[in-house]
PAZAPA-4460 file (N, C-alpha, C; in steps of 0.05 Angstrom, whole numbers, plus 32768, in hexadecimal, padded with zeros to 4 digits):
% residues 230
    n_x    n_y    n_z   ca_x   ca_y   ca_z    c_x    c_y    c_z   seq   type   mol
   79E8   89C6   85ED   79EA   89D7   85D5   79D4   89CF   85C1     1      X     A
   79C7   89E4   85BA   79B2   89E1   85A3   79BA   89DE   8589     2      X     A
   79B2   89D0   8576   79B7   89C7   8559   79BD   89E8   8546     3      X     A
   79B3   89FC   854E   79B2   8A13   8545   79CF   8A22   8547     4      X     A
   79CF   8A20   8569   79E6   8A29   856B   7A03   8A19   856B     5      X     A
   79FC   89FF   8563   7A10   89E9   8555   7A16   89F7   8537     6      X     A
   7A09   8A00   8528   7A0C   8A08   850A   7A1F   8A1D   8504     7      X     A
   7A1C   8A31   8522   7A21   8A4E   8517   7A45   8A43   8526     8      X     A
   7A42   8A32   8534   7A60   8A33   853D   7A75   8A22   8527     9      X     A
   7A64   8A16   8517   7A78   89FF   8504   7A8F   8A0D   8501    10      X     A
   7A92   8A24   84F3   7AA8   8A40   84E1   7AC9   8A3A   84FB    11      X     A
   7AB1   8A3E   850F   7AC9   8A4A   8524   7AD6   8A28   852A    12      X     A
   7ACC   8A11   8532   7AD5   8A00   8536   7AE4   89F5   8529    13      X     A
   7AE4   89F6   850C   7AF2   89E6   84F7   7B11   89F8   84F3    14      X     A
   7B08   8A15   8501   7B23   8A28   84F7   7B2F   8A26   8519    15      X     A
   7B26   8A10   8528   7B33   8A0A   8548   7B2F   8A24   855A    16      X     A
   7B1B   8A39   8555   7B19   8A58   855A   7B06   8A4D   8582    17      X     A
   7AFE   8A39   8580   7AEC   8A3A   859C   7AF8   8A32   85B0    18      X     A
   7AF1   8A3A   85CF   7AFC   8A36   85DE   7B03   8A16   85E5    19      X     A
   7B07   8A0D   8601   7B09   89F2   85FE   7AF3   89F8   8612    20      X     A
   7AE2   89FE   8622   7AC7   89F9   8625   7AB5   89F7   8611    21      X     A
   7AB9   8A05   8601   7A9E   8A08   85E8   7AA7   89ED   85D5    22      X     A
   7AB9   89F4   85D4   7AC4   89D9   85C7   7AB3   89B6   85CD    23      X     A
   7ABD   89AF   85E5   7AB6   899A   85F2   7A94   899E   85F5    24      X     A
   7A88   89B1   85F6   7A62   89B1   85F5   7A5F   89AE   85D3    25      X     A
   7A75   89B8   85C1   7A6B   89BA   859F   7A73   8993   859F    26      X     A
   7A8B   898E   85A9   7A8E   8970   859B   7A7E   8954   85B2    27      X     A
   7A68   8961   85C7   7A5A   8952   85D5   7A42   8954   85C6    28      X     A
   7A40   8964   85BE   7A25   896F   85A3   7A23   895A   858D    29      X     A
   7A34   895A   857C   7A39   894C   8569   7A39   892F   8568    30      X     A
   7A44   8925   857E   7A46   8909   8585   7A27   88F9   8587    31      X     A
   7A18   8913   858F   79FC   8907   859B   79EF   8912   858A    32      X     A
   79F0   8925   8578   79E1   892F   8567   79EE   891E   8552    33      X     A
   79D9   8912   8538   79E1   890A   851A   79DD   8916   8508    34      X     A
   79CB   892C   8508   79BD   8944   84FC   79DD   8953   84FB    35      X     A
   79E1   8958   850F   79FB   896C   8517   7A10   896B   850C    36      X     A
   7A18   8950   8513   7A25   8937   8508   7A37   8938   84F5    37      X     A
   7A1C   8936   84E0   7A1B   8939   84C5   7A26   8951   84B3    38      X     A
   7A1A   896A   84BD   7A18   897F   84BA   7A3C   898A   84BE    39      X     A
   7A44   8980   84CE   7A5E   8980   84D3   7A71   8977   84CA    40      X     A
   7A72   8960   84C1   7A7D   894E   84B4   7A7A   8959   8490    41      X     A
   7A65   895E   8480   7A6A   8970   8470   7A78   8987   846F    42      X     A
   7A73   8996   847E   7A80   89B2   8480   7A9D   89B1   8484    43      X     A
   7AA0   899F   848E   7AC3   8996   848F   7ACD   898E   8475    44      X     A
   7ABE   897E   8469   7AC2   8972   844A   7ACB   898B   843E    45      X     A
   7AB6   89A2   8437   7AB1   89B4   8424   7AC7   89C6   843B    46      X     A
   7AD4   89CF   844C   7AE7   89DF   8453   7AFB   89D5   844B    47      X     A
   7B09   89BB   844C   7B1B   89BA   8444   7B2A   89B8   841A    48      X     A
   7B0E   89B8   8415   7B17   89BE   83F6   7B18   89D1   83E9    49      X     A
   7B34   89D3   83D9   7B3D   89ED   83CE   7B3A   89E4   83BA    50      X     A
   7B22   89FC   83A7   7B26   89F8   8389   7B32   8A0E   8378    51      X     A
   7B41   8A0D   836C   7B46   8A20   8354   7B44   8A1B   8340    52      X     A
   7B3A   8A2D   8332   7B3C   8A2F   830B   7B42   8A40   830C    53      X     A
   7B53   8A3F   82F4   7B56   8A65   82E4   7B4E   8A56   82CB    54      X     A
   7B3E   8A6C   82C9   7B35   8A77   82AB   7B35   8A89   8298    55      X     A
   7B3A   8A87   8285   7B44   8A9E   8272   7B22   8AA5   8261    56      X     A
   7B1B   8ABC   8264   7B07   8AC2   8251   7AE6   8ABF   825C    57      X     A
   7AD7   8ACE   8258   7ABB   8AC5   8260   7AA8   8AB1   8251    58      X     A
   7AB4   8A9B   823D   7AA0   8A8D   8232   7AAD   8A77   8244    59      X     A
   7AD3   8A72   824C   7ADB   8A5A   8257   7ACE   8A53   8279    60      X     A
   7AC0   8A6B   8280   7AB7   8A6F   829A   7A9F   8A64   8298    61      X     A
   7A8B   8A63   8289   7A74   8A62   8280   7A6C   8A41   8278    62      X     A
   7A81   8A3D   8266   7A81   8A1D   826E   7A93   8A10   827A    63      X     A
   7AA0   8A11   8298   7AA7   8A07   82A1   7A9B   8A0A   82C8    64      X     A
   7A85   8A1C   82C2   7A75   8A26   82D9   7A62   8A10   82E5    65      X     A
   7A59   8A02   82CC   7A43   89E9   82D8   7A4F   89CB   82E0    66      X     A
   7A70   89CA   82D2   7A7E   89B5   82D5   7A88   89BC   82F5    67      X     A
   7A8A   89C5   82FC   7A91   89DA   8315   7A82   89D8   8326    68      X     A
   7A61   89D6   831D   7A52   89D7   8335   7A4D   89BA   833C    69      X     A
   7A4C   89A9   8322   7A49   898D   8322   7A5F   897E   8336    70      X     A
   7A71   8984   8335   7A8E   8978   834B   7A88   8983   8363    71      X     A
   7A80   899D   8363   7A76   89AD   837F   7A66   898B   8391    72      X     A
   7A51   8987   8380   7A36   897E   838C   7A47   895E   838E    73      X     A
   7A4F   8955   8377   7A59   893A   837A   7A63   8937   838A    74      X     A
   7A7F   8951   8391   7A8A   8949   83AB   7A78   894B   83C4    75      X     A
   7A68   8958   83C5   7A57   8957   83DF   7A46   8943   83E2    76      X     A
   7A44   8930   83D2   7A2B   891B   83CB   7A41   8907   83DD    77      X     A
   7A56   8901   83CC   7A6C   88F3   83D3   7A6F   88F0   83F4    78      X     A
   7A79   890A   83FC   7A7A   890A   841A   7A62   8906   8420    79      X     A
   7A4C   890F   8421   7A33   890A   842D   7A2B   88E7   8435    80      X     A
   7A38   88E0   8421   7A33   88C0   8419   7A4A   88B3   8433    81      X     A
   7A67   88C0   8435   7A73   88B4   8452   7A66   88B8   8466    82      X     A
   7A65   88D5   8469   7A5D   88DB   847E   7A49   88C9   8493    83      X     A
   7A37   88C2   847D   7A19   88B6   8484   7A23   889E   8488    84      X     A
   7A35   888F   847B   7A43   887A   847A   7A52   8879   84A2    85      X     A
   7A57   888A   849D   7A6C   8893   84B9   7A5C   8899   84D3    86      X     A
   7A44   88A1   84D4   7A36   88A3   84DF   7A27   888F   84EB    87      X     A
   7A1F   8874   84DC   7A10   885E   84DE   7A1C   884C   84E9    88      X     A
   7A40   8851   84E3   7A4D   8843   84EF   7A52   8847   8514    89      X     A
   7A56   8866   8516   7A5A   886F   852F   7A40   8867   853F    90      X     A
   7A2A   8861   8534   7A09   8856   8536   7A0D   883B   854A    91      X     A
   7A1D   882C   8533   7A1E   8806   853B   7A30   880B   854E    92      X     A
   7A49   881B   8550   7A5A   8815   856C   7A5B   881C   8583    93      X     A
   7A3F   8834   8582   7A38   8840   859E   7A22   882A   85A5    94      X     A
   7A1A   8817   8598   7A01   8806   859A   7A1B   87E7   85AC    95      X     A
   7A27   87E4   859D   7A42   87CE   85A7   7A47   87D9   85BD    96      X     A
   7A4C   87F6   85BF   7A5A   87F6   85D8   7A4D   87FB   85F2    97      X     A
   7A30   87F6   85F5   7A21   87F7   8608   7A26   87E3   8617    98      X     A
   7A25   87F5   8634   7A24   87DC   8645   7A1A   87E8   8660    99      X     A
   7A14   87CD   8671   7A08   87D1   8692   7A1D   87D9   86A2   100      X     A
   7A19   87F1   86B3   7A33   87F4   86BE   7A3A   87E6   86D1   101      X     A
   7A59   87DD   86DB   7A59   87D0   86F4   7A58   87DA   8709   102      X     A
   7A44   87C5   8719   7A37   87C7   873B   7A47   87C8   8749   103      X     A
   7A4D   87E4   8757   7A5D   87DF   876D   7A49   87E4   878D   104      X     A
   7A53   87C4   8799   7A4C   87C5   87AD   7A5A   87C4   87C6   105      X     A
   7A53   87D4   87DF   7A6A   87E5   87F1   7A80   87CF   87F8   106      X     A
   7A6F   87AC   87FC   7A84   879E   8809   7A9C   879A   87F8   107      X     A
   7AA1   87A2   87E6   7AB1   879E   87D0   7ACE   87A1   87E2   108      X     A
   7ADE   878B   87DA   7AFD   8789   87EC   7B12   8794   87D8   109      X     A
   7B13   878E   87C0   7B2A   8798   87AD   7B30   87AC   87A7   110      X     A
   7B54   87B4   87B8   7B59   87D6   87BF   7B4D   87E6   87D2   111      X     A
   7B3F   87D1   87E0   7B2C   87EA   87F7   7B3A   87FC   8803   112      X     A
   7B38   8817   8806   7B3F   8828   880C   7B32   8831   8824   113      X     A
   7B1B   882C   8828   7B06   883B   883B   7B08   885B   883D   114      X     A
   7B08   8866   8829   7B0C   8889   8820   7AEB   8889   8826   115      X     A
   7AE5   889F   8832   7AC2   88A3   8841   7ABE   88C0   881E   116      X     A
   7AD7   88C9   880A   7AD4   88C7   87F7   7ACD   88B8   87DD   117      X     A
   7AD4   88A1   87E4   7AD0   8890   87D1   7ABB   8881   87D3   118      X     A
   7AAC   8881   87EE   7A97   8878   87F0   7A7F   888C   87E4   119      X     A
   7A7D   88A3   87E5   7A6F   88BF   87E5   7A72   88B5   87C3   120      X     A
   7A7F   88B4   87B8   7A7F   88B9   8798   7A6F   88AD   8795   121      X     A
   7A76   8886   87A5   7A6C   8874   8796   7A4A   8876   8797   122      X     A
   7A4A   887C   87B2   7A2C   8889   87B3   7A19   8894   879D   123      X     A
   7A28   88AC   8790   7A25   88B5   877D   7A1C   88A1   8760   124      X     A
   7A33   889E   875C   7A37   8882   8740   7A1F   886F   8742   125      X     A
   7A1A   885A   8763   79FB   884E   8760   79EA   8866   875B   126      X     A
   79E9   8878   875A   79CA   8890   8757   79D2   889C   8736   127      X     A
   79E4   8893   872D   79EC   8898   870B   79ED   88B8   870A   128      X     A
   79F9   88BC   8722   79FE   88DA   8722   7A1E   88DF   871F   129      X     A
   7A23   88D2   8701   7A43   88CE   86F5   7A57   88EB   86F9   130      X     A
   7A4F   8902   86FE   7A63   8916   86EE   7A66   8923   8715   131      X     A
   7A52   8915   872B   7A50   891D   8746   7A67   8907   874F   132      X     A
   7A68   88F1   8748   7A7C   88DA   874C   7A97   88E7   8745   133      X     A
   7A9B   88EF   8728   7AB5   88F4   8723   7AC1   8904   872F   134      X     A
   7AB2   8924   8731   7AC4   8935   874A   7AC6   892D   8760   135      X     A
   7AB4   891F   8771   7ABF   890E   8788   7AD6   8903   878F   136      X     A
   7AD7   88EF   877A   7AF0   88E1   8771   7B0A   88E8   8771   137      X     A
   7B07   890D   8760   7B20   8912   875F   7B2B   8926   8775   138      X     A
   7B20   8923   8786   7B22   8934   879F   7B35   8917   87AA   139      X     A
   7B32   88FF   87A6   7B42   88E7   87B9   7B62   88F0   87AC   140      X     A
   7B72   88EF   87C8   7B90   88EA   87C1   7B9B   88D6   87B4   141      X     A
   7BAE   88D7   87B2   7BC9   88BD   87A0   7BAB   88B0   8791   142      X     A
   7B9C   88B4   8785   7B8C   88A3   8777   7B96   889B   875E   143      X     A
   7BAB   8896   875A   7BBC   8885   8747   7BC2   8871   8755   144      X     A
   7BC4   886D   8768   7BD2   8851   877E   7BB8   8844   8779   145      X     A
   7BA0   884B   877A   7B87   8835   877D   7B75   882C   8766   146      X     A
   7B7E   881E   875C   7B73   880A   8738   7B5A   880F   873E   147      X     A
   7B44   8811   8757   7B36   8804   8759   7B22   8824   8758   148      X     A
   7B32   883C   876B   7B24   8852   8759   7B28   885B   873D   149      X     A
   7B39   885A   8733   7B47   8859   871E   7B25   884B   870A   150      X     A
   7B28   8836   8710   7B18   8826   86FC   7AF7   8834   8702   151      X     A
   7AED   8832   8712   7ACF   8844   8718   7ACF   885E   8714   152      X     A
   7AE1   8874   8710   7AEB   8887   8706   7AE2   8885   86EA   153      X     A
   7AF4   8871   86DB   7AF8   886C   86BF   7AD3   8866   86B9   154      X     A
   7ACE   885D   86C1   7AAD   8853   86BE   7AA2   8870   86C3   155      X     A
   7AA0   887D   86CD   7A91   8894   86D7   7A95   88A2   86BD   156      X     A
   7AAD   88A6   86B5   7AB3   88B4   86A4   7AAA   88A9   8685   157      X     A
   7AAC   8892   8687   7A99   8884   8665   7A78   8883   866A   158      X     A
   7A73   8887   867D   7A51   8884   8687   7A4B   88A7   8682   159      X     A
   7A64   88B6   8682   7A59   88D4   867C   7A67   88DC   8664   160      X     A
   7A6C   88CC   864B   7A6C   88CD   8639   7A8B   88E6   8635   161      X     A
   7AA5   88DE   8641   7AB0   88EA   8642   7AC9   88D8   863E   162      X     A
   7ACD   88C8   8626   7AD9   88AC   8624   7AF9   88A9   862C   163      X     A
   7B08   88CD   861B   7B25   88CB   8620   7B2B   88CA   863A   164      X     A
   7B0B   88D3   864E   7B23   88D9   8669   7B25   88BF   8673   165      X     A
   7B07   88B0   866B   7B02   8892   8678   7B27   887B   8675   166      X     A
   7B2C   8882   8652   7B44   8875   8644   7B5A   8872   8657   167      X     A
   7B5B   8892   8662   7B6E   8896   866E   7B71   8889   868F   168      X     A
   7B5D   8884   869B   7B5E   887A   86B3   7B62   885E   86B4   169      X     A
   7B50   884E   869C   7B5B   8830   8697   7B75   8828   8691   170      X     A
   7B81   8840   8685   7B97   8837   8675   7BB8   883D   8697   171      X     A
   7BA8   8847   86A4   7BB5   884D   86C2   7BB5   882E   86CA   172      X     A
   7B98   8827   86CF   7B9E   880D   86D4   7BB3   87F4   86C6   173      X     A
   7BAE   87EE   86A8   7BB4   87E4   869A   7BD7   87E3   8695   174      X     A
   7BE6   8802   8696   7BFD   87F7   8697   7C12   87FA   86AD   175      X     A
   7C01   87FC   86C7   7C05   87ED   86E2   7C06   87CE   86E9   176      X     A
   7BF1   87C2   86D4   7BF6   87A1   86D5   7BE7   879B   86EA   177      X     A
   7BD9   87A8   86FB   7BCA   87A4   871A   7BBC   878E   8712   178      X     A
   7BAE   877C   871F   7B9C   8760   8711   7B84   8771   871F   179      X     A
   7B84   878A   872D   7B71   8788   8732   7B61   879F   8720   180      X     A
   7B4F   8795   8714   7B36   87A6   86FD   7B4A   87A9   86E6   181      X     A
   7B67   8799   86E9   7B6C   879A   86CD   7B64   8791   86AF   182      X     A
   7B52   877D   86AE   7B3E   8768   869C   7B27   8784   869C   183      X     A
   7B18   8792   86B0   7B0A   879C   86A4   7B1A   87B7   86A2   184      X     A
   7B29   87C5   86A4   7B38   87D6   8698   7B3D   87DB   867C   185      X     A
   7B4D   87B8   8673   7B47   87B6   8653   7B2E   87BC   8649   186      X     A
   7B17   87A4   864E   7AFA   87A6   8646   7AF4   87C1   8640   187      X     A
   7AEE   87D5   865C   7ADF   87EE   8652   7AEF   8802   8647   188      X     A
   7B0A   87FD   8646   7B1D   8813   8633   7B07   8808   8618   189      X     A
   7B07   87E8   8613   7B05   87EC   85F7   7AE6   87FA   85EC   190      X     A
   7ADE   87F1   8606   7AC1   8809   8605   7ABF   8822   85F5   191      X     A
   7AD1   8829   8609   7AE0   8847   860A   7AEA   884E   85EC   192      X     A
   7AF7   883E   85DD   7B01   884C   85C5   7AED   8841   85AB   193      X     A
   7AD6   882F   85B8   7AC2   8829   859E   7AA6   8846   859E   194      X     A
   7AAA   8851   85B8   7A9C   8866   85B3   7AA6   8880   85AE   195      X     A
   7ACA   887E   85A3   7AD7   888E   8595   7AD8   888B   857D   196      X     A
   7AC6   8877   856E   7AC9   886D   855A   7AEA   8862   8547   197      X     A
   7AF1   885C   8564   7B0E   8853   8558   7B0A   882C   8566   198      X     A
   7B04   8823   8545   7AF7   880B   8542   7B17   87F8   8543   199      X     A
   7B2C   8800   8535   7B3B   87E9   8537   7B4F   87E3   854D   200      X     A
   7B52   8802   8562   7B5C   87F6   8577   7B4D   87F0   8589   201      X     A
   7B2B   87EA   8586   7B24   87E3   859B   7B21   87BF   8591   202      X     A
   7B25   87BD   8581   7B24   87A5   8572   7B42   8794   857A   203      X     A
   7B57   87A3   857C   7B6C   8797   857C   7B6B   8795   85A5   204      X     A
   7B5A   87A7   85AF   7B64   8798   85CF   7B4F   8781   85D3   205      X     A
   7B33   8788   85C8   7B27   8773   85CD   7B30   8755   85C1   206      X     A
   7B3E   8759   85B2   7B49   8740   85A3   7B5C   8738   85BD   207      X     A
   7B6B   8742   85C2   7B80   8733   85DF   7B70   872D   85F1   208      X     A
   7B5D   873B   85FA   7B4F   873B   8610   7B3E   871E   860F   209      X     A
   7B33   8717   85F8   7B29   86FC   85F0   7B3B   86E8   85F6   210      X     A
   7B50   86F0   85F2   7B6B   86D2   85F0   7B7A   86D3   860F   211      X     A
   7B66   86E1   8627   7B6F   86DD   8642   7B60   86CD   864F   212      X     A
   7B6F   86C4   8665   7B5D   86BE   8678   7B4E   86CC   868D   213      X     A
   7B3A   86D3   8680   7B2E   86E5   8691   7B0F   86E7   8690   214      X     A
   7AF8   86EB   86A7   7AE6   86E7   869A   7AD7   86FB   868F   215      X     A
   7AE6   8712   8680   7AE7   871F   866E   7ADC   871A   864F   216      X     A
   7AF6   8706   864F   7AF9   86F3   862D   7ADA   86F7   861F   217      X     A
   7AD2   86E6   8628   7AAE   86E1   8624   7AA7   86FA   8615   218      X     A
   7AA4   870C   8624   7A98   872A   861B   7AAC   8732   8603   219      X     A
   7AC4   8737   860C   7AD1   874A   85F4   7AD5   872B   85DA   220      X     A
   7ACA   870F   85D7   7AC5   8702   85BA   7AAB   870D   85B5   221      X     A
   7A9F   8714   85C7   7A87   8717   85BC   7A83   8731   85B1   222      X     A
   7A8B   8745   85B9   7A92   8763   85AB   7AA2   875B   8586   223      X     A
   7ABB   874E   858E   7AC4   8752   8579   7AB2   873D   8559   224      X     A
   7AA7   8723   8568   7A91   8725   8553   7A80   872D   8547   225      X     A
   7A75   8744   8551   7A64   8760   854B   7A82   8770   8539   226      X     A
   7A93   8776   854C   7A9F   878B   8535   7AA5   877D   8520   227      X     A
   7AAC   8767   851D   7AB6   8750   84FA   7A9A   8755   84E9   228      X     A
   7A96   875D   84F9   7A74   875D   84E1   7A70   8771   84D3   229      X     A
   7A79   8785   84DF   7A78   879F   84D8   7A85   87A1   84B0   230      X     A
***
């Protein structure tokens, strides 16, 4: 989606009027656009405020027209000032939440399934051909029984910038209890919700995730000393 035709759709989005395809291309837009961003994030400001005056008379209109325009602008200055604020932030935690994806290599034993599906995805995933992996994937049966697609799933899905679905596949693992990819299940959920810019629950798993034994710990102290800084 082009920045242009990001503008003309704001009206319809904010009044929930777009489909859920157009939808999901307008809020993949925005995420990656800051120009857009921005632009959005005002327009939301200024939609949701209702002003009224009544006025009696044409001199009480006359001076109360520039006090009027002055709150107009203040309030827009105001929001402009989060926004940007909000923006810089969503900046630092897409920067935190980068990471190398994990190597999967074929001899891998944990959950092996030997699905000549699951091999074909994984194929895919080394060639970072993420969104060729995922339909693969979901062509495999009972793939709730296997943590282990489950979890490379969930990766495929945060590597294509599609975080709730990623959430949802870790969180399959996670309250199964499986040991297996459960440590990184936590980890890249918390991935997952710092590039939702939802800072304090990813703060609050990385915080447990530190106080395990796991060799996890390491990484998610080291995240959450970046986020204390913030």
């Amino acid at each position: 989606m082009k920045c242009k035709e990001f503008s003309v759709l704001i009206d319809s989005y904010l009044r929930e009027e777009l489909s859920k395809e157009k939808k999901e291309e307008f809020e993949k837009h925005y995420f990656e656009c800051d120009k857009c961003y921005l632009e959005l994030r005002l327009n939301e400001k200024l939609h949701r405020k209702e002003v009224k005056i009544v006025l009696r008379g044409k001199k009480p209109r006359l001076v109360f027209k520039p006090l009027l325009i002055f709150s107009s602008l203040l309030i827009i200055l105001i929001s402009s000032i989060f926004v940007i604020k909000e923006v810089n932030q969503k900046h630092i935690l897409l920067k935190i939440s980068s990471f190398t994806p994990p190597v999967y290599i074929e001899s891998e034993t944990r959950n092996q399934s030997g699905n000549e599906l699951f091999s074909q995805a994984m194929i895919y995933y080394n060639n970072t051909k993420f969104g060729k992996a995922i339909h693969t994937l979901n062509k495999i049966k009972h793939i709730n029984n296997n943590p282990k697609i489950l979890f490379f799933k969930g990766i495929c899905y945060l590597l294509n910038d599609q975080n709730k679905n990623a959430i949802e596949n870790f969180d399959s693992i996670i309250k199964n209890t499986n040991p297996s990819y459960y440590d990184e299940a936590i980890y890249y959920k918390g991935i997952a919700l710092l590039r939702l810019n939802k800072k304090k629950e990813a703060i609050k798993l990385f915080d447990n995730l530190s106080k395990m034994f796991s060799p996890y710990a390491g990484q998610a102290e080291s995240i959450l000393e970046k986020l204390n800084k913030l």
